[in-house]
N, C-alpha and C positions, 0 to 999 in steps of 0.2 A: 649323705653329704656330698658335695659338688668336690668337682678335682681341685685340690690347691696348684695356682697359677702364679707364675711370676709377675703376672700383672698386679696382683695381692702381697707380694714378699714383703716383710718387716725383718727390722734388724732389732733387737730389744736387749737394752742394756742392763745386765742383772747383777746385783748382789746376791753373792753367794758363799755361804762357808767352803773353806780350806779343808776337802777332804779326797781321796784317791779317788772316788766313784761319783764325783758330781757333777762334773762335764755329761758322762753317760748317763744320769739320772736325771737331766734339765731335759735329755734329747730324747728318751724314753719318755718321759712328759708330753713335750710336744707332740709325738708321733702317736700317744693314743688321746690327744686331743682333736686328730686331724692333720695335721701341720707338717710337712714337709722340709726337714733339716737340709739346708744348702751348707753352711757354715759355720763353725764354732769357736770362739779366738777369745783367749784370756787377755785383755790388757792391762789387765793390774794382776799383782799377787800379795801379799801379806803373809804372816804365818800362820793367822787366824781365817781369813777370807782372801776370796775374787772378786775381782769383775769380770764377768762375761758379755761378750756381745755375740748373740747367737741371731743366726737369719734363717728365716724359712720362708717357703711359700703356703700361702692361705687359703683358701676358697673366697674371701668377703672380706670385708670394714666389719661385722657382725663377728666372722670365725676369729679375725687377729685377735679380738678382745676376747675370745674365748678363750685365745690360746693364751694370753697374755694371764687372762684368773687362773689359769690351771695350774700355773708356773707357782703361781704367789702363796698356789695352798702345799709345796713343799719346804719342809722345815729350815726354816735358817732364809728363804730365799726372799729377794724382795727387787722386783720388776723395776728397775729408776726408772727406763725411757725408751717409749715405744716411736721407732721411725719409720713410715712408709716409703718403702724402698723408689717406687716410683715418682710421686712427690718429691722426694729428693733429688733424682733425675733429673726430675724439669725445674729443679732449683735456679732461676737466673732466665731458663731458658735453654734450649738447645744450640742454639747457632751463634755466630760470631763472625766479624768482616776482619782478615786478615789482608796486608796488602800483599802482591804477586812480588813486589821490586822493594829492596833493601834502599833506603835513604839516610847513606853513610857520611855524608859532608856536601859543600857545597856545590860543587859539580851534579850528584844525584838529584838533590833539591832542585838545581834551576833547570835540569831536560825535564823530572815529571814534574814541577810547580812552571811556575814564572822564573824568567820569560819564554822558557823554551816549549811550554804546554800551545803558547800561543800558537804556532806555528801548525800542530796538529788540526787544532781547533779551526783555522783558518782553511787547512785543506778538507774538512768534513765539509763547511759550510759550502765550500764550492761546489763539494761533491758528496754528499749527506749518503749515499750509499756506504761509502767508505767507514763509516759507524760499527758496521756488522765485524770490518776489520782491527778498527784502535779504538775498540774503548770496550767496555765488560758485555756491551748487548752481545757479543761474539761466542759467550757463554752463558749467557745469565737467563732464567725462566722467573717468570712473574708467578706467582699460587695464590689468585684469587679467590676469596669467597664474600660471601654475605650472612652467613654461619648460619643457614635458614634450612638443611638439609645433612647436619652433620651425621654419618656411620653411625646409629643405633640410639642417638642423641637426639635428631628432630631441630627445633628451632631454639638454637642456642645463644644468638647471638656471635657477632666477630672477636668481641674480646676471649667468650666464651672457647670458639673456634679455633683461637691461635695456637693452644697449643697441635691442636692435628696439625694445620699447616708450618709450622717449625717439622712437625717427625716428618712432613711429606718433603720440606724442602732438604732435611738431613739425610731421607734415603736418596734423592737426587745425587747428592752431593759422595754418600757412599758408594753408592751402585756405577756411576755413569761420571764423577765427576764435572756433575751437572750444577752452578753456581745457582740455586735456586733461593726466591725470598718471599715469605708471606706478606699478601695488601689480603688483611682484613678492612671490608666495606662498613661503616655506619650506615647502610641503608639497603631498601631491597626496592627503590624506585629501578627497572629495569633504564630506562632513560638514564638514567644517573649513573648508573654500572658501565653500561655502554660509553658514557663520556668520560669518565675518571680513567675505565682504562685503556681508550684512545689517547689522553693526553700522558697517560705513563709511558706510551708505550714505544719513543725512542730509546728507554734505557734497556727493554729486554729484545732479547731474540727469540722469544716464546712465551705466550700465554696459558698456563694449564688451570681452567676452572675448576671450581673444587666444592662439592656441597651447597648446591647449590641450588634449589626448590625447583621442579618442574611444577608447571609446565614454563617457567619464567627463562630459565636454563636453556632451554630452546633457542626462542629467541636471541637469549642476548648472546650464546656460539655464535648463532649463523650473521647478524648483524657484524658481529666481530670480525667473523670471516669474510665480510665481503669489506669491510671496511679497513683491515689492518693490513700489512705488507709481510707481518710474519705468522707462521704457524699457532692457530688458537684450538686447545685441545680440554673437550670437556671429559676429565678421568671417569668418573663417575657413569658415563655412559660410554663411551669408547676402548677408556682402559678395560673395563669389564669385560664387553665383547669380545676386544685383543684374548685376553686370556683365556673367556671361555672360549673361544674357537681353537685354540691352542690346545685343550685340553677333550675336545671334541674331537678335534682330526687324529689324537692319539687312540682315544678312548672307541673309537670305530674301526682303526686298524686294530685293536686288541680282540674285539668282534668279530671281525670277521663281514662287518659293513661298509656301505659307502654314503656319505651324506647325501648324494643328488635321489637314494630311496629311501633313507629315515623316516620314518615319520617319527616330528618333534614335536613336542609338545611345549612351550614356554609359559611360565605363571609371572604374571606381572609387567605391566605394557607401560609403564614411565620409564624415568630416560636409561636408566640400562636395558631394561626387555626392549624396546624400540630400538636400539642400536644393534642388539642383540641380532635382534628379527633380520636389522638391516645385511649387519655381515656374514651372516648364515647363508643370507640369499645371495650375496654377493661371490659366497666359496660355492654356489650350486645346489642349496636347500631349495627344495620348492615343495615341500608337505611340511609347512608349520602351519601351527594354532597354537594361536595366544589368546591367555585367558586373562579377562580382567576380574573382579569381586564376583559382577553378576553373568562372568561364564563365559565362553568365548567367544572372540571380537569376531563378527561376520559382516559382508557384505550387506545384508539385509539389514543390520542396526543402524540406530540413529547415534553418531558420535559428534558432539562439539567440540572439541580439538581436533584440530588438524593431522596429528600426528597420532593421533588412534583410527581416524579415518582413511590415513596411509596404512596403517597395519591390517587394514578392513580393507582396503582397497589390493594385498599386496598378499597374505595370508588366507589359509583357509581354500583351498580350492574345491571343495566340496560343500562348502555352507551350514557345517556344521555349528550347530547355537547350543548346544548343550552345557553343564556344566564342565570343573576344572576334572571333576573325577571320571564323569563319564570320558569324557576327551582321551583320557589317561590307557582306558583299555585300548591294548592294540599295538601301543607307541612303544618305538624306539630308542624314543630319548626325551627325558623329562627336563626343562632347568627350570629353575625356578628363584628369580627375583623380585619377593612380595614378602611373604611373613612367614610366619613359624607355626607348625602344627598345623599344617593345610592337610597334609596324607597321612596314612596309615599303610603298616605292610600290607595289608589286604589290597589298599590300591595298588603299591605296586606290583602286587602278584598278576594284574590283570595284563600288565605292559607284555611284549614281546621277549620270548626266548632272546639272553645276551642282553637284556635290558639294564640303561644307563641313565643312574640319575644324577645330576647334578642341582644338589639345593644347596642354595648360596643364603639365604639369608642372613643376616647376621643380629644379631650373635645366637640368636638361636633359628637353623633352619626349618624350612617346608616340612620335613619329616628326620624323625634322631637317624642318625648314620647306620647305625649297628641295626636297627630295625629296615630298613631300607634295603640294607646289605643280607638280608636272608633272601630275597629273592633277586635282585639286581646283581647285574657281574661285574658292574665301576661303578662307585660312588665318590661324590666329591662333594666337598664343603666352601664356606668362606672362612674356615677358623684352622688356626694353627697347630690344635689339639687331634685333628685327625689327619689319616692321610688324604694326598690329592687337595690341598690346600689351593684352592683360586683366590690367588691372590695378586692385587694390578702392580705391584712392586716389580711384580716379571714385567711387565710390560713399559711402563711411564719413564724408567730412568733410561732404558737405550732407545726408547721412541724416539727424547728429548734429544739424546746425545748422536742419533744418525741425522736428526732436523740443524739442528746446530752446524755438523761440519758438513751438512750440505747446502746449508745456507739458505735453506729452503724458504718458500711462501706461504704454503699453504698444506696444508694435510690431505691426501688423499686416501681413498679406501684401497686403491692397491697396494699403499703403503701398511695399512694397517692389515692388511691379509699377508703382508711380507713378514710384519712383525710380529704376527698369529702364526706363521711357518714357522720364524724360527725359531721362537719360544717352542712348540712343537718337538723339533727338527733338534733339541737338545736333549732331548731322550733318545739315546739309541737302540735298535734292536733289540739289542742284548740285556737293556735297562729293561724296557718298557714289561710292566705287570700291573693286575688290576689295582695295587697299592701306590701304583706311581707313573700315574699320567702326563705329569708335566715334571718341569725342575723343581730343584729346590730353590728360594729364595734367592740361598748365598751360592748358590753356582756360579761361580765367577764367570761361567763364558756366557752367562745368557744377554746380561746385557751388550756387550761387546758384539753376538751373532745379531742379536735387534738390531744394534744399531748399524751394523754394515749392511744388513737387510734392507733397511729404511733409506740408508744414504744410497745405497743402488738403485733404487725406486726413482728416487727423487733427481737423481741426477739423469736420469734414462734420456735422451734427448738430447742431451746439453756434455760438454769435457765436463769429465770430472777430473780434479786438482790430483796432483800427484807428486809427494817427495819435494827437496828441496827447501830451503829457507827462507819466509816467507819476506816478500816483496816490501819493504819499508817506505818505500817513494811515496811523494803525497802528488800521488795523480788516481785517477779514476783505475780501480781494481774490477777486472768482469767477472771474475773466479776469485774470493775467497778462496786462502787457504785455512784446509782443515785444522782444527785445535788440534795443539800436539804436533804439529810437524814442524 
C-alpha cells in the first residue's frame, strides 16, 4: 500500500461508547487499516458515549474509505462525518486583500479616497514611472495561466487551475512577502494572452507565467518580454532550471566534479529541459544530450520547432542519435524532465563512478529513488517525500522579491545564475551530504540570499537605493526605494 500523505488527511467524526480503552482501540483500528494517526480529540463526553474527531493521513479517496469501514465494524462505533482535510483548506479559497492603511475617520478617508487620492493620481499621470512607487505595482506579481499545462493535471482548464495559482500566489506572499494574484485566462488563443496581459499590466510589477502548454508558452514569454516594462518570468521553465542548477553546483562539489567536464544527460526538451539546457550552458556545461521520446536531439535531425532546433543546434557535440539509455552509459549526470518509469538500476549502473541523478518528474519520477540510489551517490526528486526535493518555491519567491526592490525590467540569465548560487550557496560545507543538496523549503534565509542575489545583478550598472525614508514628493523618482525601507 502507498505512504499515507497529508495531501489525503481526513478528520472523521465518530461515535463512540464510554469506555477507558476506546480512544486507543479507534487508533489501533486505523493503524492496521493503513492510516496514519496525526490527532485524537474527544468533543463531546456522556456517561454512556463520545464523540470523537480523529485525523489521520491516508494513502487515497479509495484508502480514507477504507479506513473509514474498518472503524464502523467495531462494536458500539459508528462513523457520523468524513472531512477531507485538504478540501477544507481551500474552503473559500486561500487568499484575501487586506488594506496596508488603517481608515479611522475622516481625515484617513479623504488622503487615501477623495479628494486627496486625486493629487497622487495626477503626479503619476505626468510621470507614469512613478506607479512602481505609490501604488501596489511596487509589490504585486500577476500568476497567470490558461490552465492548459497544470503539474501532473494536463489541460484542466483556469477555473480548474485556480486553486494551484492561489498556493502559488500564498507561497509568494509567505516566502518573500511578495503581494501576488491569480488571472486565470478563458482562453489559450496565444494573441489574446499577449493582449489581456499587456493591458493588466500597469497594476503589477511582475508577471510569473504559470502552466502554461508549450510550445505556446514560448512565444507568448518572449513577446511579453519585449513588449512589457516589467519583469515576465515563466516558472515552469526558468524556476526549474533556477533550482536544478542550484542543486547541481552542490551535487558536483559533493563529487568531486566540475560542470565545464560532466557529461549531462537531460530527458525531456519542452520548456523546462530547454531552459534547463539553456542555463547549464550558461554556468559552463558544454557536454549535454538531450533526449526527446525518439532519442537524442542532434544536429543531423529534422526538428520543426524552433526551440528543439536550438537544443540541436547548441547540444550534443559529438552527434550522438542514439537512444535515452544508450546516452545514459558513461554520464555524469542524469536529469530528467519527461515521465515516469523511463530507467531501471541497470541503467544507471552504466553512468560514471559518483554518478548523479536527478528525476524530477512528477509525481511519479524517470526512475523510483531508492532503486536509483543503489548505484548513484545523489539522488534528487520533485516530491517532498524523499530527500533533495527540487522544488521552484526555492526559487520564485526571492527572484520576485530581489526584481521588485530593484525595480527591475527585465530578467536576465545572470540573474538567474545569481539566484541558482544562492540557493546553492545555502548549504554550507558542513551541511552539504548526499541527503542534502539544496535547502529546505522553509529555510528562512533562502529567500532573502535570492533576493539580495538578484537585486545585486540587477542593479550592477546603475546606484542602487540605500537606507532612508522614502521620498513622498510628487516629482519624477529615478531610484525607486526598496520595499521595506
Amino acid at each position: 500500500m502507498p505512504t499515507p500523505s497529508p495531501g489525503y488527511a481526513i478528520t472523521l467524526r465518530i461515535d463512540a461508547p464510554a469506555s477507558p480503552t476506546v480512544t486507543s482501540e479507534l487508533a489501533r483500528c486505523v493503524a492496521a487499516a493503513g492510516g496514519s494517526v496525526t490527532a485524537l480529540d474527544i468533543v463531546e463526553s456522556r456517561p454512556d458515549a463520545l464523540v470523537v474527531d480523529l485525523t489521520c493521513d491516508t494513502s487515497g479517496e479509495d484508502h480514507a474509505t477504507t479506513v473509514a469501514a474498518a472503524l464502523e465494524t467495531l462494536p458500539g462505533v459508528a462513523v457520523r462525518k468524513v472531512s477531507d482535510r485538504t478540501f477544507l483548506l481551500h474552503l473559500g479559497g486561500k487568499l484575501a486583500v487586506e488594506p496596508k492603511v488603517r481608515l479611522r475617520n475622516r481625515d484617513d478617508l479623504s488622503r487615501a479616497y477623495t479628494p486627496g487620492v486625486a493629487r497622487v493620481c495626477r503626479a503619476i499621470a505626468a510621470h507614469p514611472e512613478d506607479a512602481r512607487r505609490l501604488t501596489i505595482k511596487r509589490n504585486t506579481v500577476a500568476v497567470v495561466t490558461d490552465g492548459t499545462a497544470v503539474l501532473g493535471l494536463g489541460d484542466i482548464g483556469p477555473a480548474a487551475a485556480l486553486p494551484v495559482m492561489e498556493g502559488k500566489a500564498a507561497l509568494f506572499k509567505q516566502f518573500a512577502d511578495v503581494d501576488a494574484w491569480p488571472v486565470c485566462l478563458d482562453t489559450t488563443d496565444t494573441e489574446q494572452i499577449i493582449a489581456i496581459v499587456n493591458a493588466l499590466a500597469p497594476v503589477y510589477g511582475g508577471v510569473n507565467l504559470e502552466d502554461i502548454a508549450a510550445p505556446r508558452c514560448f512565444e507568448i514569454e518572449a513577446r511579453l518580454r519585449a513588449e512589457l516594462d516589467i519583469p515576465v518570468f515563466h516558472d515552469d521553465q526558468h524556476g526549474t532550471a533556477i533550482v536544478v542548477l542550484a542543486a547541481l553546483v552542490n551535487a558536483l562539489r559533493l563529487v568531486g566534479k566540475t560542470i565545464d567536464r560532466a557529461r549531462i544527460v537531460v530527458s525531456g526538451v519542452g520548456a523546462a529541459g530547454h531552459a534547463i539546457v539553456q542555463l547549464l550552458r550558461a554556468q559552463g556545461a558544454t557536454r549535454i544530450v538531450a533526449c526527446a521520446r525518439s532519442g537524442a536531439v542532434h544536429r543531423g535531425g529534422s526538428y520543426t520547432d524552433a526551440h528543439r532546433r536550438w537544443i540541436a543546434d547548441h547540444t550534443n557535440p559529438d552527434g550522438f542519435d542514439g537512444t535515452l539509455v544508450q546516452a545514459l552509459a558513461g554520464a555524469d549526470v542524469f536529469i530528467g524532465v519527461s515521465g515516469p518509469d523511463l530507467l531501471t538500476g541497470a541503467d544507471v549502473a552504466t553512468m560514471a563512478d559518483g554518478a548523479i541523478v536527478l528525476a524530477l518528474a512528477n509525481p511519479d519520477p524517470e526512475i523510483a529513488p531508492a532503486e536509483a540510489a543503489e548505484h548513484a551517490a545523489v539522488v534528487a526528486t520533485g516530491r517532498s517525500d524523499f530527500p533533495n526535493q527540487i522544488n521552484n518555491v526555492l526559487a520564485f519567491p526571492g527572484l520576485f522579491r530581489g526584481l521588485l526592490d530593484a525595480a527591475a525590467r527585465d530578467i536576465t540569465t545572470p540573474m538567474l545564475v545569481a539566484a541558482a548560487e544562492a540557493i546553492a550557496d545555502c548549504v554550507g560545507p558542513d551541511e552539504l551530504n548526499a541527503s542534502y543538496i539544496v535547502p529546505s523549503v522553509f529555510d528562512a534565509r533562502v529567500a532573502p540570499a535570492v533576493a539580495a542575489a538578484v537585486a545585486r545583478v540587477a542593479g550592477e550598472g546603475r546606484p542602487v537605493p540605500t537606507g532612508g525614508e522614502p521620498d513622498a514628493t510628487p516629482h519624477r523618482v529615478e531610484q525607486p526605494v526598496p520595499v521595506g525601507v
